[in-house]
N, C-alpha and C positions, 0 to 999 in steps of 0.2 A: 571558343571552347572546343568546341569539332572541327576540323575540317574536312572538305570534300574536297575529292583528288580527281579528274579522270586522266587513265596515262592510254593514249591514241597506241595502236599499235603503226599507223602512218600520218602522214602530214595531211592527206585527205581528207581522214576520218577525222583529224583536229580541227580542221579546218569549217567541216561540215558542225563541229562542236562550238567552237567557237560563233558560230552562225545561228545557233539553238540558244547561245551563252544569251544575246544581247536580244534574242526572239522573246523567251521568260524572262529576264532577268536572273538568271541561276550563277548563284553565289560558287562558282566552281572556279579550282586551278588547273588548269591543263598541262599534259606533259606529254611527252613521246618516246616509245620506247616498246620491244617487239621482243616476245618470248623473255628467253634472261636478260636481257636489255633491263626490261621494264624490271623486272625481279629484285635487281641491283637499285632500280631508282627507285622502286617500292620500299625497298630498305636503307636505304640511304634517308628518304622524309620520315618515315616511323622513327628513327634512332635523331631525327636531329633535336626534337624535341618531348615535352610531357603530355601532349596533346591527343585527342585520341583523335584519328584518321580514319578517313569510311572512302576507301578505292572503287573505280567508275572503269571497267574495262568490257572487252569482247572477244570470245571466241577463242584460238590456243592460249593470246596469252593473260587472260582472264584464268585459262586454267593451270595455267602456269604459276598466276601470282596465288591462285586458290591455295600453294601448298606452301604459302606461308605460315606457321601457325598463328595463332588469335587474329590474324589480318581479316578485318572487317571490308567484306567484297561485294559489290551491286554487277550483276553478269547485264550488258544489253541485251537485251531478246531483239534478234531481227524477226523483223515486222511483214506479213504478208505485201504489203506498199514493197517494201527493200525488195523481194525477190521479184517479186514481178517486173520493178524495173528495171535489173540485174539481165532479168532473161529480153526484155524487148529489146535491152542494148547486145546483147549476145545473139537477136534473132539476125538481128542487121549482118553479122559476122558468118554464122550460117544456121540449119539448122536441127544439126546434132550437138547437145550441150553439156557437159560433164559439170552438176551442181557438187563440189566438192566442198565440204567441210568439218570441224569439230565436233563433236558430237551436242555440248552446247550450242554449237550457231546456227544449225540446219536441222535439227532431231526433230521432229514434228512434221513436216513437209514433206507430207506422200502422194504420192499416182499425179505429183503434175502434170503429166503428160497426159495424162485425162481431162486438164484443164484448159492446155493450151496446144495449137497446129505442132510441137516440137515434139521432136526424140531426145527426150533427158533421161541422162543418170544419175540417180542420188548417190554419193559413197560418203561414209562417215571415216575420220581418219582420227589416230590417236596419238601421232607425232609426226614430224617434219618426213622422217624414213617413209613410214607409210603413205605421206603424201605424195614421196616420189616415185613410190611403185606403183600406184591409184592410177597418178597423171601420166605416169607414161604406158602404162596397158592401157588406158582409155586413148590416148595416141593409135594406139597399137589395132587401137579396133576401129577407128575412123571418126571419133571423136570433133568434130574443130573448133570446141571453143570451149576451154575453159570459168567458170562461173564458182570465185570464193572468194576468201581472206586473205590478208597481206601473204601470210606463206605460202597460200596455194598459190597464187598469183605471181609469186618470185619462181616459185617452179617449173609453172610455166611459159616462163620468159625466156627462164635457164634453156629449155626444151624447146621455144623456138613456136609454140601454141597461140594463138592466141589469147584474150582472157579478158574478162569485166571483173571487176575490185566489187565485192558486194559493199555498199555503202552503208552508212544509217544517217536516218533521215532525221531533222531536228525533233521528231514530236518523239523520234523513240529515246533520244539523250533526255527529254521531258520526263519520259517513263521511266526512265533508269533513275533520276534525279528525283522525282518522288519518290521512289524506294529509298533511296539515300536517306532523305530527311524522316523518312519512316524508322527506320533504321536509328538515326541519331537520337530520335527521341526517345527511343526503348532503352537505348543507351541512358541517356542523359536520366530516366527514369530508373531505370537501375545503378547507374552513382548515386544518384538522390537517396535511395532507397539505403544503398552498402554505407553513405556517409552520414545517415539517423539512426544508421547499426552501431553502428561507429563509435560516434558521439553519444549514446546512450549506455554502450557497454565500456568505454572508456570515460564516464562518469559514475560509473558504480564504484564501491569501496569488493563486490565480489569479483572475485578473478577466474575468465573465462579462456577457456584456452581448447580448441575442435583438430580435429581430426579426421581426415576420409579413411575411405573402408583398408586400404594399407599401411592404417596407422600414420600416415604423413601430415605434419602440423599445416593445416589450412588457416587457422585464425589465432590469434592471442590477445587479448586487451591489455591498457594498460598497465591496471593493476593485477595481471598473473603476471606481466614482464617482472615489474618491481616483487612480486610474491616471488620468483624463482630465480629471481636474479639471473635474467635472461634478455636477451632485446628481440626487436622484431626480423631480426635474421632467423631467427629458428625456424620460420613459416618454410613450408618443405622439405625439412629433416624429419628421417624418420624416429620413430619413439624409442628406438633401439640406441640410436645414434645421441638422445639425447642425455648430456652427461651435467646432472646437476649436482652441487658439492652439498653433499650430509646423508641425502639418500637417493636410492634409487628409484628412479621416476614410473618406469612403468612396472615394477612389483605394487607400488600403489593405484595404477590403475588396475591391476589384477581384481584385487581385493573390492573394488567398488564394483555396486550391481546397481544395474537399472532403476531406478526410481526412488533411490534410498538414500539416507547420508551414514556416512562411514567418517569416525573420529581418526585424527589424525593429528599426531608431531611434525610438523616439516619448517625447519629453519627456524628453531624456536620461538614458531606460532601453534597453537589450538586452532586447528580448522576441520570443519566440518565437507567433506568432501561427496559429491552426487555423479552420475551419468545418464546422460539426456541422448538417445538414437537421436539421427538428423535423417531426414527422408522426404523424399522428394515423389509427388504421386505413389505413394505409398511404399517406393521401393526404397533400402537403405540405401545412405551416399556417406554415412557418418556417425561420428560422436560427439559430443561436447563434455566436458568436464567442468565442472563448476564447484570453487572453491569458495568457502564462507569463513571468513575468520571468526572467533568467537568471540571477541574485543567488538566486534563491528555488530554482530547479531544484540549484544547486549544492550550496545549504546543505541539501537533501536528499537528493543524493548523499553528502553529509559523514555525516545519520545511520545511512543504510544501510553507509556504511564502522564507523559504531560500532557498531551492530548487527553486522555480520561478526567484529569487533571481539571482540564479546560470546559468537562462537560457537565462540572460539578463531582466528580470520585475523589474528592479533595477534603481537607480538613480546614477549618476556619478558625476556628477557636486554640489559644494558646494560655498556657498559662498566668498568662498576664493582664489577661481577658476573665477571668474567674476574680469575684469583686471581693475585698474582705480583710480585714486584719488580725480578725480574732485566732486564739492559738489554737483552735479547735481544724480550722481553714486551714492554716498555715503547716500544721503537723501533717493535716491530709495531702497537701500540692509538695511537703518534700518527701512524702511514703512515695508521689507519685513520679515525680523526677527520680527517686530513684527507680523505680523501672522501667523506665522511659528507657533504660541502658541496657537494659536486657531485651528478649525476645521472647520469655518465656509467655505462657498464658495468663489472662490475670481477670478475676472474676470480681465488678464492683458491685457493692452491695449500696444503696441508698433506698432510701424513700421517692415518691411520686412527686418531681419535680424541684430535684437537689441539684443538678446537672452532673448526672452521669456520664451522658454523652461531650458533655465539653468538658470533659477529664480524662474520657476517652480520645477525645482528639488531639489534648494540649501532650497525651503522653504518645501519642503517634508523632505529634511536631518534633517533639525531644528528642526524637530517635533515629535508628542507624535507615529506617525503613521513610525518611519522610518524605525523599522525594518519588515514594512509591504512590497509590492510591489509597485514600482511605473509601473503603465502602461501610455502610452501614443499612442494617436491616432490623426493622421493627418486628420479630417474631412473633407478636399477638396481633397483627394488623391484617395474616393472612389466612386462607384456611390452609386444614391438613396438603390436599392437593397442590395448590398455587404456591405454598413456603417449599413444597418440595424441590417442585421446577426451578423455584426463586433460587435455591440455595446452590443445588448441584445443577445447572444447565438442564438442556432437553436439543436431541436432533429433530430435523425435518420429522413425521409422521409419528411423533412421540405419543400425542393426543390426539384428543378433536378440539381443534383450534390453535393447535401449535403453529408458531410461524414456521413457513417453506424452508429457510435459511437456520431454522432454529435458533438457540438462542443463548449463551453463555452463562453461566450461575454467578452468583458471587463472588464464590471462590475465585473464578479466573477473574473475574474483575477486578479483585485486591492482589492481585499475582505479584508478590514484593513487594508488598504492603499492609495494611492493616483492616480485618476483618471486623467491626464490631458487632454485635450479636445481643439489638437490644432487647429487654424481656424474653431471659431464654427460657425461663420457666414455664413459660405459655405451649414450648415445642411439643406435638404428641412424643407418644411415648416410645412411637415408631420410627418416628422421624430421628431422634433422637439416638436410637443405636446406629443410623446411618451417619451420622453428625459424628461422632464417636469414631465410627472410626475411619472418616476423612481427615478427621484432625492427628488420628494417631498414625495413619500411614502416610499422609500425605499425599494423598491418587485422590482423583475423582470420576466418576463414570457418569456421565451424561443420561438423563434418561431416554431413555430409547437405543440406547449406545450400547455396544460390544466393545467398545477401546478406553483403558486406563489413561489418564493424566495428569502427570504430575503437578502438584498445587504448590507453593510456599505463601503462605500468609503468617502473619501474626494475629492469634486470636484474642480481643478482649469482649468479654460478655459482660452483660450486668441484666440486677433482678434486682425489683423490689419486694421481693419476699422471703422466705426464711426457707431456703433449699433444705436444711435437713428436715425440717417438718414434711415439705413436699416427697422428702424421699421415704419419711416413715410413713407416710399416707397412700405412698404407690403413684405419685404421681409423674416421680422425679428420677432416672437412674443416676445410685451411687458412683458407678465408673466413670460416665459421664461428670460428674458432681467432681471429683477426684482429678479429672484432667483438666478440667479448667480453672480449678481454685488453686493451682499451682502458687500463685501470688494474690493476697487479698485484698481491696480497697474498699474502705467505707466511710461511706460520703456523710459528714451531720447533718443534722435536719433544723431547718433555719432555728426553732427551738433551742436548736443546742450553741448558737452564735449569734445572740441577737443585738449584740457588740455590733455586728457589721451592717442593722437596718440601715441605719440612718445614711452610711457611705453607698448600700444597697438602692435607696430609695434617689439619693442627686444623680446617680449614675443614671439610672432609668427615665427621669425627667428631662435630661441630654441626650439618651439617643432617641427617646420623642420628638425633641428639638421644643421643647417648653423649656429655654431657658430662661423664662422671666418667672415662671410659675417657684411660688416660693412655698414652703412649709410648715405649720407653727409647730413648734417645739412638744403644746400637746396631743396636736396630732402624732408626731413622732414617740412620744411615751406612750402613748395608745398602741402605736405598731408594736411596741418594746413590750407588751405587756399581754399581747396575742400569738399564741399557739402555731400560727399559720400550717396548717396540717399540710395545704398544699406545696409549703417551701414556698423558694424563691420565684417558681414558674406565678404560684398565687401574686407575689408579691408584686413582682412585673407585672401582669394584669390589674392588677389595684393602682396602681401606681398610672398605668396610661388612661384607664378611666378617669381619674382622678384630676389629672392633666386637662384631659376634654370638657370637662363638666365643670370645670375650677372657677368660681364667681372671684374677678377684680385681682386672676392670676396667683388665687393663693387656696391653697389647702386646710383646711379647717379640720378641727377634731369633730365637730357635728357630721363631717362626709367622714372622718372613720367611722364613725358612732352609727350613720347609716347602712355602712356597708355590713358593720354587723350584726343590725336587724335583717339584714339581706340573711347573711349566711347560716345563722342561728337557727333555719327553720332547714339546712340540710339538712339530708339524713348523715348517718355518723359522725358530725360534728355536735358533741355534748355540748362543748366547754370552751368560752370565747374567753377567757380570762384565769389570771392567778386565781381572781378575786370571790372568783362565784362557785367554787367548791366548800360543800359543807356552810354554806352561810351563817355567818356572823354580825351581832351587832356591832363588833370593834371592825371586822371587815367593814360593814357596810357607813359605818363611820370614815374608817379609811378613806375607801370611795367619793363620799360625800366631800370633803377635805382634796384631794385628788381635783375634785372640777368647781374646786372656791364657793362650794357650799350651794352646789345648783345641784336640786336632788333628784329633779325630772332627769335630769344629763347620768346621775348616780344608778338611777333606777333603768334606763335604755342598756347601761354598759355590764349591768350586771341579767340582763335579761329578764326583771321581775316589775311585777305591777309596780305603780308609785305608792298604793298602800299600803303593799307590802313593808317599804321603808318605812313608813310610820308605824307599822306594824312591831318591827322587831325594836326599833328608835324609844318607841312607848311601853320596852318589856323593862 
């Protein structure tokens, strides 16, 4: 993946590497080459392949290769060992010693002569020139023995001096060689690093495309290449230079500010465009530009509505799920398909326990909104305070007890979808000119919030009570009232469909899973010939009791007949029957006749004593 190079500036110093190579085991290539020598072979391995290269040198031409650009360089540092040997072999020679070298290979190394019997001179030198005016003044002054690097050392051959090769010793190629591998790791960590940028911004659907502080293209992914119909040569041109067909690229980055999006036409997309500073320790080095198509923002509002979807913000019931044949049913589910085609407001009226809410949902199924969320909200379930929070959201610090994170109303939660609004009549009176007019402007403002947002729902409400009485008693606002009766529904009351008990009644014993449980006939006329104030919701109820408690799997008219000893003693339920208004002796004959002439059965159903019936029997 890496490779490590060192390039010897002599065969010595290779040699001496090589000696170090098989000492560590250092995964190293060696080469040879001195000043621009090395320069040439330095660029000659960068350019033969895609590999990244970490160079092993010392001394001039360490500083030579230094002015490679991006060339990744580990300098040997000679080592107090190196000089001291240097000088014990230069003592032999004599002992006046000219330590000559680069300002890398010798910089550090002062008042030796304080350390050791010799007369040294340090000189620092910054090319080959200067090393030949050093070496030969130091000649000049009595000098005799030369002490450096390969250049120094050829100069003073040329001159006729003596001279010691400063060596390195294997533990300092050791040194240099863990720098190396320090080195490749930072590397290797920072590929790793730019190739999860990468691959992260090159699997978005948004298109990113940066900049340094001269406007010069640093980065682009690959969905801005296909957005501008551009490739990744653009990287280093500058914004001026860039020439994209329809418009002009950087008048649109003009127009964009800091931390905002900004609506935009470009190459007949909708995109919504931002700028993001880049900054490194605080200081600027950049921009990014970040492009959001509005096809792509949609279709990820669409997952998050399945996702809601998935959390239950969904609708169950369809109209096909609404049980019944009668024409009473049947007139109500095609009032409701038709509006299932619209999006206007639609206010359903029924009684307690007609299913409002699964009319409400079968006309969300039917609609252009279905693969939005259905929410729904019980309006008499909460109080004034908590319906509030419930309906329009709340920020952090709204209350006491509000969550940190705060919390989103309903409204956002039916966002392109349908709101329904059960028992709205219950809302105060307060609450309700705020209701009003979320629905009419279509904003809502969080509580505790200073910022407007925009809502789209579909509203449908329903009440079991008679809204204009609520409005002339002051209970109810007309404007309100007015906005959401746009389209009306109203649901019959099992009373008015009793055609549909009996298909009412198998249904319900199936999704009990009592399908063995069977029912006699006058049990069913009994059902046919009560009130059921409660609707259908009673009826379900009766029906699974009924199921549980059922002696030898079957249903009897004595368990209706009980159940209406039960409920006869509600309060507001008068009247269990046709049959027990205004009593009659021909009714109560009726009756009689009715359960084959069993008068105790006559007498339970009509709610009166048994003497009764002899009573009126013997007028």
């Amino acid at each position: 993946m890496i490779d490590i190079i060192l390039i010897s500036p002599n065969l010595q110093i290779a040699e001496s590497a090589i000696e170090a190579k098989k000492i560590y085991g250092l995964d190293l290539t060696i080469k040879c080459g001195l000043m621009e020598e090395a320069v040439g072979i330095a660029r000659e391995i960068i350019n033969s392949d895609n590999k990244i290269k970490i160079f092993i040198s010392r001394g001039g031409t360490a500083l030579k290769l230094s002015e490679i650009e991006g060339i990744n360089l580990v300098e040997i540092k000679i080592t107090v060992e190196d000089i001291f040997d240097a000088l014990s072999k230069a003592k032999k020679i004599g002992n006046r010693i000219l330590l000559i070298g680069f300002k890398n290979h010798i910089q550090g190394f002062h008042n030796l002569s304080n350390l050791v019997d010799l007369d040294i001179k340090q000189e620092i030198i910054y090319n080959e020139d200067d090393a030949y005016e050093k070496i030969l003044k130091a000649r000049l002054e009595g000098y005799e023995v030369v002490v450096g690097g390969e250049v120094q050392c050829g100069i003073a051959k040329m001159l006729g001096i003596p001279y010691v090769l400063l060596e390195t010793s294997p533990s300092s190629f050791y040194i240099a060689y863990q720098e190396a591998l320090r080195i490749r790791n930072v590397i290797i960590n920072q590929k790793r690093k730019l190739e999860e940028f990468r691959v992260i911004l090159d699997n978005t659907d948004d298109a990113y495309i940066a900049f340094d502080m001269n406007s010069n293209v640093t980065l682009i992914n690959e969905a801005c290449c296909e957005f501008l119909n551009v490739n990744q040569d653009i990287i280093g041109i500058n914004i001026d230079k860039i020439k994209i067909k329809g418009f002009e690229f950087k008048n649109i980055l003009d127009q964009i500010s800091k931390d905002t999006y900004e609506l935009f036409e470009i190459n007949g997309k909708t995109v919504l465009a931002s700028k993001q500073d880049l900054k490194l320790n605080y200081d600027d080095i950049g921009y990014m530009i970040i492009f959001k198509d509005i096809v792509n923002i949609r279709a990820e509002e669409s997952k998050v509505r399945l996702k809601q979807n998935n959390r239950g913000l969904s609708a169950k019931y369809n109209f096909d799920k609404i049980i019944g044949k009668s024409k009473a049913l049947q007139e109500t589910k095609k009032i409701a398909k038709l509006y299932a085609k619209h999006e206007s407001p639609i206010l359903i009226f029924g009684e307690s326990g007609t299913g409002k809410e699964m009319f409400a949902q079968s006309i969300h199924q039917n609609s252009k909104l279905k693969n939005g969320p259905f929410v729904a909200i019980n309006c008499a379930s909460l109080s004034t305070s908590i319906l509030e929070s419930e309906l329009f959201g709340y920020v952090e610090g709204a209350f006491t007890g509000a969550k940190k994170t705060g919390k989103p109303g309903v409204f956002e939660m039916a966002q392109d979808g349908t709101l329904f609004l059960d028992e709205i009549s219950e809302i105060p009176l307060d609450v309700q000119g705020k209701l009003l007019r979320v629905i009419q402007e279509k904003q809502i403002m969080r509580l505790g919030d200073d910022k407007i947002m925009p809502v789209n729902a579909r509203i449908i409400a329903a009440t079991n009570k008679n809204l204009i009485e609520e409005i002339n008693n002051g209970r109810f606002r007309k404007d309100l009232y007015f906005r959401i009766n746009v389209l009306r529904l109203n649901i019959p009351p099992l009373r008015n469909r009793k055609e549909d008990i009996e298909d009412l009644v198998k249904f319900f014993i199936t999704k009990y899973g009592y399908n063995s449980v069977l029912i006699s006939q006058n049990a069913l006329d009994l059902m046919e010939n009560y009130d059921w104030p409660g609707n259908v919701r009673e009826l379900d109820n009766l029906v699974e009791r009924l199921c549980v408690i059922s002696n030898d799997n079957k249903i009897s008219d004595s368990d209706i007949l009980n159940y209406f000893s039960e409920v006869r003693n509600l309060e507001g339920i008068k009247e269990l029957s046709n049959f027990n208004n205004n009593l009659t002796k021909d009714k109560i004959i009726e009756t009689i006749n009715f359960f084959n002439g069993n008068k105790s059965k006559a007498a339970e159903y009509l709610g009166v004593h048994r003497s009764t019936i002899w009573r009126y029997l013997n007028k």
